[in-house]
C-alpha positions, 0 to 999 in steps of 0.5 A: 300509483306504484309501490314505494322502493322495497329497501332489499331484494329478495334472493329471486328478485336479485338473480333477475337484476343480475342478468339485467345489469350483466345485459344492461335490458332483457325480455323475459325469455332473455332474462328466463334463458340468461339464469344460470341453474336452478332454472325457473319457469316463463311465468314466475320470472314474469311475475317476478319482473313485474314485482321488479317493476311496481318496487321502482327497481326497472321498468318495461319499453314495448318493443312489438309484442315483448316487453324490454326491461331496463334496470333503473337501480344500479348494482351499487346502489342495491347493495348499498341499501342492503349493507345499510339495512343489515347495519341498521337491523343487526348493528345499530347503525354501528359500521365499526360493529358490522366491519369487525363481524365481517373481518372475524367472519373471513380474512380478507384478501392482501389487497382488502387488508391493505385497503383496510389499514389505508382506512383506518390510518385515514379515520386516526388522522382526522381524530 
């Protein structure tokens, strides 16, 4: 029985879904050649596919004698779990928290300001 969805990737798990979204399917020495530095061996990217694999997070056609694998998670749909597991663990479930953290952390962008305040006058009209 596979393993249940892990609710983040590990940093060496998220540079192999990388290239698979980028790609859309790989082999291994696709997804081995693809990585951008530091480089990491044949074997430790298979592993790291087939922990991909047993998470829920791809899965693996056989084509001859190579295995194509396919991203089964969006690139959204990670993210999100990651934001919501860092909203849940540092934040208490709080998103204005989590925002406020993020604004003071860095200044956004003109464009990310305007789409902020659009935001915010949305949430005080539904007050």
């Amino acid at each position: 029985m596979a393993r249940k969805k892990s609710q983040t990737l590990t940093e060496a798990e998220l540079r192999l879904m990388e290239v698979l979204w980028d790609k859309g399917q790989a082999t291994v020495g696709e997804v081995t050649e693809a990585l951008p530095p530091p480089p990491l061996a044949y074997n430790t990217v298979l592993t790291t596919m087939r922990i991909l694999e047993q998470k829920g997070y791809v899965r693996h056609e056989e084509e001859g004698r190579a295995y194509v694998y396919h991203p089964l998670v969006e690139r959204d749909d990670a993210a999100k779990s990651a934001v919501g597991q860092i909203l849940q663990r540092f934040f208490g479930n709080k998103s204005g928290a989590l925002a406020l953290r993020l604004v003071e952390e860095a200044r956004p962008s003109d464009e990310e300001l305007d789409r902020l305040k659009k935001l915010i006058e949305q949430y005080e009209e539904q007050k």
